[in-house]
C-alpha positions in Angstrom: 0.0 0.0 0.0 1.3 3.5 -1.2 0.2 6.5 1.4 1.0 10.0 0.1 2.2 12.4 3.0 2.8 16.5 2.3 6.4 17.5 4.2 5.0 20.5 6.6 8.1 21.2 8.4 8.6 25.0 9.3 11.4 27.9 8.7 12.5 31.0 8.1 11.6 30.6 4.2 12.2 34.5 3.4 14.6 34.8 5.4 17.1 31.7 3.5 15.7 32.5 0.4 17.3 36.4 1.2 20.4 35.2 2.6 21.3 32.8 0.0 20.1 34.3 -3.2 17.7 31.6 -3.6 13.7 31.5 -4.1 11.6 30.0 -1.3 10.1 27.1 -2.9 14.3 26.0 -3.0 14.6 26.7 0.8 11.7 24.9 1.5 12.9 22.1 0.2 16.4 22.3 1.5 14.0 22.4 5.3 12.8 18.9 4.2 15.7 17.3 4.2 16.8 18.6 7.0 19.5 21.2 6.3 19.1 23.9 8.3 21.2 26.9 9.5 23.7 28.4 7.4 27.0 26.5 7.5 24.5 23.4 6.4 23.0 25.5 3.8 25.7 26.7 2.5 28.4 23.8 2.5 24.8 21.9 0.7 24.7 24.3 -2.4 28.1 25.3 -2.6 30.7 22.8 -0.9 33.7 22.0 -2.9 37.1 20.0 -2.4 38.6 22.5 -0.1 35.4 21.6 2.1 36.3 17.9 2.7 37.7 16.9 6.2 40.9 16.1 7.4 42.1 12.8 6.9 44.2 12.7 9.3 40.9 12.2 11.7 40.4 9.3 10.7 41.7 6.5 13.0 44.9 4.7 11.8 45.6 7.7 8.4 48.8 8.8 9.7 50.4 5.8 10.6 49.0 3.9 7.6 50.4 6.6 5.2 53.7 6.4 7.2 54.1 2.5 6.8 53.4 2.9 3.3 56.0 5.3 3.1 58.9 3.6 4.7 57.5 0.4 1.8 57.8 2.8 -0.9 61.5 4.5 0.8 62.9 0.9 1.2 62.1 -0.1 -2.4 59.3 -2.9 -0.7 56.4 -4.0 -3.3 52.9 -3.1 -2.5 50.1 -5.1 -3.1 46.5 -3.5 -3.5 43.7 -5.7 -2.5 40.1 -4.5 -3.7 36.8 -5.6 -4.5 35.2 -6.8 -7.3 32.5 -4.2 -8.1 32.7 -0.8 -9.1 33.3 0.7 -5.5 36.3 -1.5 -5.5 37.5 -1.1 -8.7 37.5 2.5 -8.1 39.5 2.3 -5.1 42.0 -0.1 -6.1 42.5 2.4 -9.2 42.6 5.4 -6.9 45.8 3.6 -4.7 47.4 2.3 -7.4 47.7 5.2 -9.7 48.6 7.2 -6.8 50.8 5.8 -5.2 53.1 4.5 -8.4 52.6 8.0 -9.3 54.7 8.3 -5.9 57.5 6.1 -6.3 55.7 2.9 -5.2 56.5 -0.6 -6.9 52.6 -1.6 -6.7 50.0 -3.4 -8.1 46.3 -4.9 -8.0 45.0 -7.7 -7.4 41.2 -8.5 -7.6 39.0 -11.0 -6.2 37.2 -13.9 -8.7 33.7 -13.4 -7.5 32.7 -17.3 -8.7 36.0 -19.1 -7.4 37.2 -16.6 -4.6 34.2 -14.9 -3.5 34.1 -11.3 -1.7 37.2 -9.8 0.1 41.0 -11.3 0.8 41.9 -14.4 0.9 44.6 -16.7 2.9 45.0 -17.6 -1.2 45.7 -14.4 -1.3 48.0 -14.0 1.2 49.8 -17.3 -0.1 50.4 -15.3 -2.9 51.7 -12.5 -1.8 54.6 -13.9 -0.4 55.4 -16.0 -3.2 55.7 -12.5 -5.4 57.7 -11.1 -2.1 55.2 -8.3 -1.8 55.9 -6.7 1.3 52.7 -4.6 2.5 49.2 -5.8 1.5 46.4 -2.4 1.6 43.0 -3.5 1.1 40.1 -1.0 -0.1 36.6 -1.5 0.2 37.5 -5.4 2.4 39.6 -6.4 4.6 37.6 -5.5 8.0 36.0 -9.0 8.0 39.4 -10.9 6.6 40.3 -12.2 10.2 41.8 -15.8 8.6 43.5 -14.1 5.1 45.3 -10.8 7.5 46.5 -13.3 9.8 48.1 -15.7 7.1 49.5 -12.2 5.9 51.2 -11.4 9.1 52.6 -14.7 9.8 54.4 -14.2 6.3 56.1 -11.2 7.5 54.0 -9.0 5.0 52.5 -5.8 6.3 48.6 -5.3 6.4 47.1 -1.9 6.2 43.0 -2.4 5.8 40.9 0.9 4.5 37.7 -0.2 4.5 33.8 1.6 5.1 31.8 -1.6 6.1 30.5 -2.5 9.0 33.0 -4.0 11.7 32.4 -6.4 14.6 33.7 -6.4 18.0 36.4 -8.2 17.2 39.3 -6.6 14.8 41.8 -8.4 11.9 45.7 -8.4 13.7 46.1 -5.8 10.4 49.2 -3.4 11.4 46.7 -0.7 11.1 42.9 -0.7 10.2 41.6 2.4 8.7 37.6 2.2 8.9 35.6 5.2 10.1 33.2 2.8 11.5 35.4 1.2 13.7 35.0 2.4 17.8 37.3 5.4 18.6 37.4 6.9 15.4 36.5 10.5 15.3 36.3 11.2 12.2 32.9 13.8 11.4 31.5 11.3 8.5 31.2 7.9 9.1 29.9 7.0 5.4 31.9 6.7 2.8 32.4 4.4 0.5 35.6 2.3 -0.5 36.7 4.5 -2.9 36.0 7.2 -0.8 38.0 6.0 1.9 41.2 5.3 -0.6 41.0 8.6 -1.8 41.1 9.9 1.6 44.2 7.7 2.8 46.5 9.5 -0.9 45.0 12.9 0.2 46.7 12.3 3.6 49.8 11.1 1.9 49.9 13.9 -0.6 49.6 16.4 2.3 51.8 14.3 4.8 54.9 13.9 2.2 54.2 17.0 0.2 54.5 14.7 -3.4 53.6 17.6 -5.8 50.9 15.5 -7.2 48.0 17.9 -6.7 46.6 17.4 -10.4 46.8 13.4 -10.3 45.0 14.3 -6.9 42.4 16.5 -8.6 42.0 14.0 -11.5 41.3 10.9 -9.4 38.4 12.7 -8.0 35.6 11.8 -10.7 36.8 7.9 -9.6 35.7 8.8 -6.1 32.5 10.0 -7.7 31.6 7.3 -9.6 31.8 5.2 -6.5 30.2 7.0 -4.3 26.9 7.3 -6.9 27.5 3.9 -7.4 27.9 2.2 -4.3 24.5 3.7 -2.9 26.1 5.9 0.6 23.9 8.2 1.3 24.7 11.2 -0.6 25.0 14.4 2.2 28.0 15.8 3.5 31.4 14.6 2.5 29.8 12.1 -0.4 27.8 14.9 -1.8 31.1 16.7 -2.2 32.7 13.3 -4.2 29.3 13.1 -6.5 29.2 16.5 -7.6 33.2 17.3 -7.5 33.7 13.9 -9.5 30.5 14.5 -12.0 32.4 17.8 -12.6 35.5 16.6 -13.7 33.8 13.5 -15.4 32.3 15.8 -17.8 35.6 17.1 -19.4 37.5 13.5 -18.3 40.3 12.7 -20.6 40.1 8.7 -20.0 40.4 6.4 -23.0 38.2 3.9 -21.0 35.8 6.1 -19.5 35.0 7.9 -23.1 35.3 4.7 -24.7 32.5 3.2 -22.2 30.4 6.5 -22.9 30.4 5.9 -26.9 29.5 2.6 -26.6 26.7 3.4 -24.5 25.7 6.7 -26.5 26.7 8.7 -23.9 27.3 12.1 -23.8 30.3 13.0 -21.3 29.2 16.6 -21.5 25.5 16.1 -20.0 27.1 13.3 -17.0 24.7 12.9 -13.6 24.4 10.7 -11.3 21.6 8.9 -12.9 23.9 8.5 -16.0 26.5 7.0 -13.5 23.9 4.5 -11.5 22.4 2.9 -14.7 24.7 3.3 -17.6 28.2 3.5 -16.2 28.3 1.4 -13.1 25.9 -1.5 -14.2 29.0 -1.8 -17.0 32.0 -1.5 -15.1 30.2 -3.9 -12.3 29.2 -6.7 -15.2 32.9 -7.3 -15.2 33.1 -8.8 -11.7 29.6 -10.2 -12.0 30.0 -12.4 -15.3 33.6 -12.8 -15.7 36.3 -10.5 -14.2 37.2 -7.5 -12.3 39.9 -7.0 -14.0 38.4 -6.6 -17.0 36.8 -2.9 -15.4 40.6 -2.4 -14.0 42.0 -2.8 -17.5 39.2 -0.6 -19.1 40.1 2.3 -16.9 44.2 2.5 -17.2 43.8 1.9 -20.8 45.5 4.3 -22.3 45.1 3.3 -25.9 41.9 4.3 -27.3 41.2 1.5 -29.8 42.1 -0.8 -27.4 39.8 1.3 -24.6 37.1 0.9 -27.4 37.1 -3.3 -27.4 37.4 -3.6 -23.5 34.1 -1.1 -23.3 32.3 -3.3 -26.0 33.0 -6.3 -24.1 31.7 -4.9 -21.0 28.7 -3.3 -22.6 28.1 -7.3 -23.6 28.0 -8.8 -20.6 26.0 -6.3 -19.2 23.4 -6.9 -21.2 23.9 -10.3 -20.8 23.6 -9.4 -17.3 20.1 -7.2 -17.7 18.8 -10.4 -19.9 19.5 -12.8 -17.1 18.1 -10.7 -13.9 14.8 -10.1 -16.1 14.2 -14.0 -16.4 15.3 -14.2 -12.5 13.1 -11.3 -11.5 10.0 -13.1 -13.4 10.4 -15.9 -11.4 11.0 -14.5 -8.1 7.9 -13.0 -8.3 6.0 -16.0 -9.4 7.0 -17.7 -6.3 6.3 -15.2 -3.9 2.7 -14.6 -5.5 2.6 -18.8 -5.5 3.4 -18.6 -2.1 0.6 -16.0 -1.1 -1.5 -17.7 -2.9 -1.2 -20.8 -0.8 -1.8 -18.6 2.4 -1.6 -15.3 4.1 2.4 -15.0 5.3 3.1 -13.8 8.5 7.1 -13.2 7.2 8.5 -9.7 7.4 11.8 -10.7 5.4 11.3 -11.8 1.8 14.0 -15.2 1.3 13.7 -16.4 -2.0 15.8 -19.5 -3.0 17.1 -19.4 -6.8 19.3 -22.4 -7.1 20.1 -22.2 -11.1 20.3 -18.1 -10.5 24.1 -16.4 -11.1 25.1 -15.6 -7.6 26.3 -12.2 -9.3 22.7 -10.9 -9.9 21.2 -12.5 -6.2 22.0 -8.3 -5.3 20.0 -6.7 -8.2 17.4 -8.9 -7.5 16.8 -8.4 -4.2 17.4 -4.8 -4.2 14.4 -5.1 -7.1 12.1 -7.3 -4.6 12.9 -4.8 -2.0 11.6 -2.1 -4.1 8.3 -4.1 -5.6 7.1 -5.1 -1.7 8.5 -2.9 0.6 10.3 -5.4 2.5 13.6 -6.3 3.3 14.5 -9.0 0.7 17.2 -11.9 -0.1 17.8 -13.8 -2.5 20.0 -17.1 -2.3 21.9 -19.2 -5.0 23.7 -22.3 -5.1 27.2 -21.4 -6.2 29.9 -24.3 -6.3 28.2 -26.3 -3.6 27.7 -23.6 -1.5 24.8 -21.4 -0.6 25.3 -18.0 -1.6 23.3 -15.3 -0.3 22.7 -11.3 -1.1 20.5 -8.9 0.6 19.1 -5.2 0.5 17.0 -3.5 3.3 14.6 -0.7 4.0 15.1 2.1 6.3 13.6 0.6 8.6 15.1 -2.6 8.9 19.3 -2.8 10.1 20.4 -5.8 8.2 23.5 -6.8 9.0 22.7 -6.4 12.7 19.6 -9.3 11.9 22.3 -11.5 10.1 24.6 -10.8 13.1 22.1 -12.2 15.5 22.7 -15.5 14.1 26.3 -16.6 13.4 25.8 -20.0 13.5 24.1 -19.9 10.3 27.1 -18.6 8.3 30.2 -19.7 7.0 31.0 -16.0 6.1 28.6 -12.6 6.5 29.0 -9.2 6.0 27.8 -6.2 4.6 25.7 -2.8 6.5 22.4 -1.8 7.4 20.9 -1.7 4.2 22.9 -4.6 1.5 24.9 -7.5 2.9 26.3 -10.7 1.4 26.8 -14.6 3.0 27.4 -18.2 2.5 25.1 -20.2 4.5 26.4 -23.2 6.3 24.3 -26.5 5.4 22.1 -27.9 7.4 21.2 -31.2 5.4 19.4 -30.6 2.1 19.7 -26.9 0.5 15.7 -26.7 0.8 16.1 -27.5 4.2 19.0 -24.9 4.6 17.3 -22.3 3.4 14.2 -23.0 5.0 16.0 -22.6 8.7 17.7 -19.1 7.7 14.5 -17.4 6.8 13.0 -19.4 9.8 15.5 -17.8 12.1 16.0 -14.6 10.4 12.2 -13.5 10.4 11.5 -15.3 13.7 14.0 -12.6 15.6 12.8 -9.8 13.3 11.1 -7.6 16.2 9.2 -5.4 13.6 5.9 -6.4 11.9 7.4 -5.3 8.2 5.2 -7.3 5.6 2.4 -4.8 6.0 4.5 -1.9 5.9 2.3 0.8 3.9 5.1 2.5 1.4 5.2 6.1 2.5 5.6 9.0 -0.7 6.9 12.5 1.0 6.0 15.3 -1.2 7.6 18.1 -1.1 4.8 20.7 -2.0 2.3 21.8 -4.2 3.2 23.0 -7.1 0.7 24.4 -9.6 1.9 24.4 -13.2 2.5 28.6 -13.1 6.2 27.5 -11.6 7.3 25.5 -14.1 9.7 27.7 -15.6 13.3 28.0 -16.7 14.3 29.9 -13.8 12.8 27.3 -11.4 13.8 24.2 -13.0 17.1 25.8 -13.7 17.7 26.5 -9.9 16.6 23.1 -9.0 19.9 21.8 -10.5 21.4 23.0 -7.1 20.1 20.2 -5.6 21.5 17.3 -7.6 23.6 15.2 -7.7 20.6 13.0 -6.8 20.9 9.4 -5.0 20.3 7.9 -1.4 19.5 10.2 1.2 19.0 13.0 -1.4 16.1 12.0 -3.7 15.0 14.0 -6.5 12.4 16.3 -5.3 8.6 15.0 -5.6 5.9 17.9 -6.2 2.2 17.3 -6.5 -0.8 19.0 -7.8 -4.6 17.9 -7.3 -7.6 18.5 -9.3 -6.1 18.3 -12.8 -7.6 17.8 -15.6 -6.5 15.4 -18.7 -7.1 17.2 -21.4 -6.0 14.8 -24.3 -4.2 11.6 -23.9 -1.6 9.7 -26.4 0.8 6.7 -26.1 4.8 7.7 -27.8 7.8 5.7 -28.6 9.4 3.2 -30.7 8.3 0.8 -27.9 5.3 1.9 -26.9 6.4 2.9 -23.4 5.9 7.0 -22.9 2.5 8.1 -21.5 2.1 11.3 -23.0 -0.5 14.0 -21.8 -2.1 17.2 -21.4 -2.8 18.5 -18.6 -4.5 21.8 -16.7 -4.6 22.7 -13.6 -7.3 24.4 -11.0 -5.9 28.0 -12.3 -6.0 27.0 -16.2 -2.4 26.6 -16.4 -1.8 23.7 -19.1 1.6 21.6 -19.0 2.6 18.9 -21.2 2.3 15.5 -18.7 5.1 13.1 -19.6 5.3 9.1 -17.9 8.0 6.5 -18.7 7.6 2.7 -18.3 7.5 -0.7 -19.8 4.9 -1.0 -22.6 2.7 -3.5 -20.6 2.2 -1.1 -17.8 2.2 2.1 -19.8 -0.8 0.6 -21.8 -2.9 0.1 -18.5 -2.3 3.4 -16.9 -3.7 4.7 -20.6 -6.1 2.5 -20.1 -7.5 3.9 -17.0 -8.1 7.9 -18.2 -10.2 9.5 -20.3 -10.6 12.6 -21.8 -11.6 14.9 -18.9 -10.5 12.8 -16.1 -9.7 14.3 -13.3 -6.4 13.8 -11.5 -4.2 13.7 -8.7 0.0 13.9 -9.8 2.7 13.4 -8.1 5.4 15.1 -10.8 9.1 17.0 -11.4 8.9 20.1 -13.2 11.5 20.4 -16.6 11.1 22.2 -19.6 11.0 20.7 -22.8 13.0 22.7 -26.1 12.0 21.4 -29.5 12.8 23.2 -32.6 13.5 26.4 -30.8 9.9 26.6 -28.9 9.9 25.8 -25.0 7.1 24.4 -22.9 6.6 23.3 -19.5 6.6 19.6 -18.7 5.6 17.6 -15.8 7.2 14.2 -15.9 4.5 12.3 -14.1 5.7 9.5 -11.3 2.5 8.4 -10.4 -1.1 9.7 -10.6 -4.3 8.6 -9.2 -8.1 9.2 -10.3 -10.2 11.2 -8.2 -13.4 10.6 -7.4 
C-alpha cells in the first residue's frame, strides 16, 4: 500500500531565500531534508574540495600513510587488495595510480567473485609472499578478513586495511585498520564508501609527504565519484562533495576507458549525472566482476590506448546486457514464487527469502534490491554457487540488516555487509531446501518489527501548480543534484487536474504522453515512462476529462527552438 504524506516542516523561508540568493520554494525544500542553518545550507549548495575533512581524523591515516611510506622509501612491493564491483575497482584504481605516481612498486589484485568470492583471501596471502610483496592495503574489504590478515602477518608482510563496512567487536591483527566505523574513530563522516575512503588515505599522503601530485589528486576525484553514486552511501556531507566534485571533472574526463565506455553506450560525457552514473556507467563497469572478471573494469580504466579502450568497453557493454537479460528471467520468477506462495496462504514473514538455485550468484543483489523495491520489504535472494549457498540482501530504512544476520552466526560460513545490503554463504544444514528453510525461519522469527504490511510512504515536497514550471525554477533546481540515497530528486504534487488529451509515444510503446491543466487553467505537457505493458494500463484507465491527482518533477522541454513546461509524471491517481 502507497500513502502520500505533504512535508509541513517549518522555517525562516524569506529569510534563506534572502540570505542565499535563492527563491523560497528551494529553501523549503532544503528544510525537508533537513538542512538547516547556514554552514548546512551553504556547505549543501556550494561545498567543494577545499570543504572535505581532514584525513588525518580518521583512526589509523597517519600511521597507515607512514608504513606505506617507509615500503615505498625501502624499495618494498605493495600489493592493493580490492573488491570486485565498481566501489572497488574504483579504489584499487585510486591507490594504485597514486601511489606509483609516488614512487611505489605496486600493483592490483582482484577477487574472482565465482571461485574466490568477496574480500581477501589466505590464497591471497599465499600469494603474496610467493611475489615477495611486502605490505598488503585492502580498499573497500579487509575488515571482515580475520583468517587471510593473519596468514598475511605470519608471512612477514604488512597489512594496512581501509575499508567503510561495518566492523564487529572483534578486529583483523592488520598493522593498522583504517575504517571510520570502527569504535574510537572520530572522524565527522562515518559514510563513505571504498573509494572514498582510498581517496582519503592518498589525500593524507599527498599532504603528509608534500608529493607535488595535486593534479593526479584532482583528476582521481571523478573515480571517487563514480563510486560513491554507485555504491549507494547516502549522498549528504562529505559524499555529496565526491558526487558533484567527481561529476564535474567526469564531464571534461580525458580517459580512453571512461570515453570509450560512454560511446559505446551513447553517452554524452558533456550532459554526465548521477543517474547516467547508476544505470549506464556502473551497471558496465560492475558486469565485469559479476559475469567474468574485475579486471576486465581495471583494465578498461588504465587503458591508455583508445582503440584498445574501445574493445574492452564493447566487451563490458556485452555482458551487461547479458547481465540485464538474465536478472529479467530471474526477476519473473522470483515473483511468481512469492505470488505462489501468497497464494497458498496469508504469510506472516517480514523478510522476503527467495531460493534461486540455477540463479548467477552475481545478480542474487540486483534482485533483491528489485524485490525490495516491488514489496516494501527487506529481501534476499540465495543461489547455489559451487556447492555452496550464496546469499545477497538489501534493506529498507527501517530494517538494520546486517545487525539481523549478526544475530545468528551459527548460520554462516561468512557474513557481511551494512544496514541496508549484505552478502553470506550459509552453512548446510542437510538438504539446500532445508538450509534455506532454517535461515529465513530464524531470520524473520528474531525480526522484532511487523514489516510485511508496511504501507510504502511517498513524502511530497509541495504543491506546485503548473505557473512554476519555468526555466528559472527548474534551472535553480539543479542545485540540488547530484541526486541518489539520502538525497532523492524532489517530488511535487498537484490535485484536481484535468486530462485534457491523452496519447501513447515511442518506438516501444512505453511514454505516457499527456495534457494537462490545472485548478488555475495553467496547461503543461504530462510526460510518464515505463515498460509497454504497464504504460498501456495506466492509458487505459483515463479519459478525456479525467480528473487527477500527480505526483510530478517540473522540466522544460525545447524542440525546434519553442519551450514548454513539462511535468514528468511519477504516479497519478483518479479522483473521485
Amino acid at each position: 500500500m502507497e500513502v502520500w504524506k505533504i512535508y509541513s516542516k517549518k522555517a525562516d523561508f524569506a529569510g534563506i531565500s534572502k540570505q542565499f540568493q535563492i527563491s523560497p520554494l528551494l529553501a523549503r525544500i532544503l528544510r525537508n531534508r533537513d538542512i538547516e542553518g547556514p554552514e548546512q545550507i551553504r556547505k549543501y549548495l556550494h561545498a567543494d574540495v577545499s570543504d572535505l575533512y581532514d584525513p588525518f581524523l580518521m583512526k589509523g591515516m597517519e600511521e597507515g600513510v607512514r608504513i606505506t611510506h617507509d615500503t615505498i622509501q625501502n624499495g618494498g612491493r605493495i600489493r592493493i587488495m580490492g573488491d570486485y564491483d565498481t566501489d572497488g575497482v574504483c579504489a584499487s584504481y585510486i591507490l594504485e595510480q597514486f601511489l606509483t605516481a609516488a614512487g611505489a612498486h605496486a600493483d592490483v589484485r582482484l577477487p574472482d567473485r565465482m571461485s574466490e568470492g568477496y574480500g581477501m583471501s589466505t590464497v591471497m596471502a599465499e600469494e603474496a609472499n610467493e611475489n615477495k610483496i611486502s605490505l598488503i592495503i585492502t580498499c573497500d574489504n579487509g575488515i571482515s578478513s580475520f583468517d587471510a590478515v593473519e596468514a598475511a602477518r605470519k608471512y612477514g608482510i604488512d597489512v594496512v586495511v581501509t575499508d567503510h563496512h561495518e566492523p564487529t567487536e572483534n578486529l583483523p591483527n592488520a598493522n593498522v585498520i583504517i575504517d571510520a566505523k570502527q569504535k574510537d574513530c572520530s572522524y565527522p563522516f562515518r559514510e563513505l564508501c571504498g573509494a572514498g575512503v582510498a581517496y582519503k588515505f592518498v589525500q593524507a599522503y599527498n599532504r603528509l609527504f608534500q608529493t607535488g601530485l595535486d593534479d593526479l589528486l584532482d583528476d582521481l576525484l571523478q573515480y571517487a565519484g563514480i563510486a560513491t553514486i554507485a555504491d549507494i552511501v547516502p549522498l549528504k556531507d562529505e559524499n555529496r562533495i565526491f558526487a558533484s566534485e567527481g561529476i564535474r571533472r567526469l564531464r571534461n574526463t580525458n580517459s580512453p576507458g571512461l570515453l570509450a565506455l560512454a560511446q559505446e553506450r551513447g553517452m554524452d560525457m558533456s550532459l554526465m549525472d548521477s543517474r547516467s552514473i547508476a544505470y549506464i556507467l556502473s551497471p558496465c563497469i560492475n558486469s565485469a566482476g559479476r559475469l567474468k572478471n574485475a579486471g576486465l573494469a581495471y583494465e578498461l580504466l588504465c587503458e591508455k590506448d583508445p582503440q584498445k579502450a574501445r574493445m574492452l568497453a564493447k566487451e563490458l557493454s556485452e555482458l551487461n546486457e547479458q547481465r540485464k537479460t538474465m536478472t529479467s528471467a530471474c526477476e519473473r520468477e522470483a515473483i511468481e514464487m512469492i505470488r505462489q506462495k501468497e497464494q497458498a496462504g496469508p504469510s506472516q514473514d517480514s523478510i522476503l527469502v527467495v531460493f534461486l538455485p540455477m540463479a548467477h550468484e552475481s545478480i542474487a543483489g540486483i534482485l533483491a534490491g528489485r524485490l525490495k523495491d516491488e514489496y516494501n520489504r527487506p529481501a534476499i535472494v540465495i543461489t547455489r554457487s559451487q556447492n555452496a549457498l550464496k546469499g545477497s540482501g538489501r534493506s529498507i530504512d527501517s530494517y538494520n540488516l546486517i545487525e539481523g544476520l549478526r544475530e545468528h552466526p551459527e548460520l554462516f560460513e561468512k557474513c557481511g555487509g551494512h544496514a541496508k545490503a549484505c552478502g553470506f554463504t550459509l552453512k548446510s544444514a542437510g538438504t539446500d531446501e532445508e538450509t534455506v528453510s532454517r535461515f529465513a525461519k530464524c531470520l524473520n522469527a528474531s525480526c522484532r518489527q511487523d514489516l510485511a504490511d508496511l504501507e510504502r510512504v511517498v513524502w511530497i515536497d509541495m504543491a506546485l501548480p503548473f505557473k512554476y514550471i519555468n526555466e528559472v525554477f527548474t534551472k535553480e533546481l539543479d542545485l540540488l543534484e547530484p541526486f541518489g540515497t539520502d538525497n532523492e530528486k524532489p517530488v511535487f504534487g498537484q490535485n484536481k487536474v484535468t486530462v485534457l488529451r491523452k496519447s501513447i509515444l515511442g518506438r516501444n510503446r512505453n511514454v505516457l504522453k499527456l495534457s494537462l491543466q490545472d485548478e488555475s487553467g495553467f496547461v503543461a505537457d504530462g510526460i510518464m515512462f515505463g515498460q509497454e505493458d504497464h504504460i498501456r494500463q495506466q492509458y487505459e484507465k483515463l479519459e478525456d476529462g479525467s480528473l487527477i491527482s500527480i505526483l510530478y518533477y517540473p522540466m522544460i522541454n525545447e524542440f525546434r527552438g519553442n519551450t514548454t513546461p513539462q511535468a514528468v509524471i511519477s504516479a497519478f491517481r483518479i479522483m473521485e
